[in-house]
N, C-alpha and C positions, 0 to 999 in steps of 0.2 A: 632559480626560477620559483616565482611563486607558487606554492601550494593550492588547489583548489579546494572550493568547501562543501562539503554536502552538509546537509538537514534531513534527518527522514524519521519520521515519526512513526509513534508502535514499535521500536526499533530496540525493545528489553527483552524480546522473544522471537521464537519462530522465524516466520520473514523477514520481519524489519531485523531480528539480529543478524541473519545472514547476510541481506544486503548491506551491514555497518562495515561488517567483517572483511569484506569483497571490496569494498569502495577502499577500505580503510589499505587491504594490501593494493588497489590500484592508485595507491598515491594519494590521495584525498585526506583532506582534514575532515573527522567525521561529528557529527555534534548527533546526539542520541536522544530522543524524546521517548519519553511515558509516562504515564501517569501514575505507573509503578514505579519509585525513588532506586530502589532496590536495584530493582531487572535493569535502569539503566545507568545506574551507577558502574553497576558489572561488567557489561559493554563498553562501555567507556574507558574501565582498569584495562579489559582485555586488550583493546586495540593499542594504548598506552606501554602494556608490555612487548608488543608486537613493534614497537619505534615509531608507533603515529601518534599526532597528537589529537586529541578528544574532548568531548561538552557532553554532560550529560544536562538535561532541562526536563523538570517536571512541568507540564501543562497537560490541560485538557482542548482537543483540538475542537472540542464542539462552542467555544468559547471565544467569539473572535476578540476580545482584548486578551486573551492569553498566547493565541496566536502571535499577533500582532509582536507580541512582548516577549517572544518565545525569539524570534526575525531579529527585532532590534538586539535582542540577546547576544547572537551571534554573530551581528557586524559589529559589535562594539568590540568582543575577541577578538574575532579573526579579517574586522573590516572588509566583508564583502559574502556574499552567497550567492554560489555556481549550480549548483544542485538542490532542489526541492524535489523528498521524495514521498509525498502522501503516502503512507502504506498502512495508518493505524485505520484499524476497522472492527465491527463486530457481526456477529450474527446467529440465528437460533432458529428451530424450526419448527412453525405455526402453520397450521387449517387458517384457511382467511378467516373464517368466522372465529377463532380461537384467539384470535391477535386485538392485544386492548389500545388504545386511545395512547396509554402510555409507551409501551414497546412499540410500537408506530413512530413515535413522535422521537423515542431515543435514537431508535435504527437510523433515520434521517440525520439525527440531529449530528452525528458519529460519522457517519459514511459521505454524505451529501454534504451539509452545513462544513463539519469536520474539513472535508476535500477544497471546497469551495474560497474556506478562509485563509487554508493554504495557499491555494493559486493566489488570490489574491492581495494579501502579504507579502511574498513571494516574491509575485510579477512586478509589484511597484518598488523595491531595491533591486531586481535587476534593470530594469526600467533605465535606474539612477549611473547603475555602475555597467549599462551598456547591453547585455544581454545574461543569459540561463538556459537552464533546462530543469523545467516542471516536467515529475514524472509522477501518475497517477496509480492507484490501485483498484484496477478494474475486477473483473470475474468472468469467466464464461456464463454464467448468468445475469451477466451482462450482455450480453450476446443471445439468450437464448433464455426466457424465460425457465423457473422451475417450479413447481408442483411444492407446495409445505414453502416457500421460500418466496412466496408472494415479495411481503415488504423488502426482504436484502436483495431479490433480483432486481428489484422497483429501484433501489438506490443506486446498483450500480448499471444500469441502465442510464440511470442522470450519470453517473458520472463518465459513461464513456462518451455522453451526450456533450456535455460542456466539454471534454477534452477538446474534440470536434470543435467545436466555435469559438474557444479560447484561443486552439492553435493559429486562427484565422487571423485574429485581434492581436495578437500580439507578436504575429509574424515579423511585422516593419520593426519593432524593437529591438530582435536579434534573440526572443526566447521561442524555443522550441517546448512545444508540451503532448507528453507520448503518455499512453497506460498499459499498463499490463494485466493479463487476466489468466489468472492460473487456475488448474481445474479442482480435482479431491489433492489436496493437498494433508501429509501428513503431519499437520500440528496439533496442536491444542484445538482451536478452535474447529479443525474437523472432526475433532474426538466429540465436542458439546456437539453436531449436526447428526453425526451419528447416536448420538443418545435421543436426539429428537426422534429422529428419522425410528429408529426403535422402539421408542415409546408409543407413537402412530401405527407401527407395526407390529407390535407386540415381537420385537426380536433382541436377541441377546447383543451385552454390549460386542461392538467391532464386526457383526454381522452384515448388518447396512451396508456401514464402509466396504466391506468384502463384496456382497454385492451388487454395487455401483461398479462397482471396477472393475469385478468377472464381465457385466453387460457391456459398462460403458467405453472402457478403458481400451484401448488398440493396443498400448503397448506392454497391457498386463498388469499393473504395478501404480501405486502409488505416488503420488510426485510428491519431491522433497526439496524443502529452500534452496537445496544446491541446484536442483533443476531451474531456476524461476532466478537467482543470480545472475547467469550471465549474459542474458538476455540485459538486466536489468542498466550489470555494466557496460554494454553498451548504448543504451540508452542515453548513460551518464558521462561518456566518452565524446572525443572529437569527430569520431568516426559517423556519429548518427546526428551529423547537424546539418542534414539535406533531410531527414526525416522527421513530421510533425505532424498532429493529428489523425496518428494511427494508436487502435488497440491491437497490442499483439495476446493473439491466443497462446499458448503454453500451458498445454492438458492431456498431452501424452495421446492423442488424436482420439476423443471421445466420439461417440457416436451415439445418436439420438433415433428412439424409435422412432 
């Protein structure tokens, strides 16, 4: 039986590594993007000694000819892509009036642009070789506006937005396109949100984060890549090909004043 193939980008850390890892033991040919050579070279040995086989592909997703050339990359290995999993993203936290012209323009360019050239990359090789599944990387501020976090809620607001209209569009084709939106998640990247969030509040590092999640958090605690995989796997699975143009929340059931 033929092997299926994922793509998922941002895939040398954190999320994207977890989700390599998870795809990788549910069978799947995994191909690993970053723009760090390093972090996905790494991923790529690991899954490798695990008995899958792997691609590791430096590109910058905000660049639709490296996209594009990132796609062709992959079918020319593994002749065909099943799975597109946008996951690479950034973020940092700015007073609107503190946010420049340029951090504006990158957040987009990373989150939005980034997401966008994916899907459509993507959608036009499954297009060819019949159907897929785009799966998006959303946020609960995505959902719900946040305070210091103007411009990254703004992007993933579009992106839950286009999930929505794409999945419409490219129904008749046989691709399914889902996102996911996880909440304080404990990476790296919420370690920089909490340094924001800090600095704004004059609080020591990891304090923030602590208090987000006393208020917010229902279920106490932290969500960690394993939380926010299996969801993912099924996204990526047979099972979820009656569902399309949904964000799933996955936030440990936050709660907003």
């Amino acid at each position: 039986m033929l092997k299926k193939v994922a793509l998922i980008t941002g895939a040398g850390r954190g999320i994207g590594k977890a989700l390599a890892l998870r795809l990788a033991k549910d069978g799947f040919n995994v191909v690993i993007n970053d723009i760090n050579k390093n972090d996905a070279q790494k991923v790529a040995e690991e899954i490798k000694r695990l008995g899958g086989k792997s691609l590791a592909i430096v590109a910058d997703v905000s660049k639709k000819d490296e996209v594009y050339g990132m796609v062709t990359e992959v079918v020319q290995e593994f002749d065909r892509l099943d799975v597109m999993i946008s996951n690479a993203g950034i973020a940092h936290v700015r007073k609107i009036h503190d946010i420049t012209s340029e951090e504006l323009e990158k957040m987009f360019q990373i989150n939005v642009f980034g997401v966008f050239y994916c899907l459509q990359a993507a959608s036009e090789q499954m297009m060819r070789q019949g159907g897929g599944k785009i799966i998006n990387a959303a946020s609960v501020a995505g959902r719900r506006g946040a305070a210091n976090l103007s411009h990254y809620s703004g992007t993933k607001f579009a992106v839950v937005g286009f999930t929505q209209a794409a999945a419409q569009e490219l129904a008749p084709h046989g691709i399914t396109v889902n996102a996911y939106c996880p909440g304080i998640v404990d990476t790296d990247m919420w370690k920089e949100i909490d340094r924001g969030f800090g600095y704004y509040l004059n609080l020591k590092e990891g304090e923030a984060m602590e208090d987000s999640i006393r208020k917010k958090v229902s279920l106490g605690r932290a969500e960690t890549p394993k939380d926010i995989e299996g969801i993912v796997s099924y996204l990526a699975s047979d099972e979820s090909d009656y569902m399309t143009g949904q964000s799933i929340v996955i936030d440990g059931g936050m709660v907003f004043p």
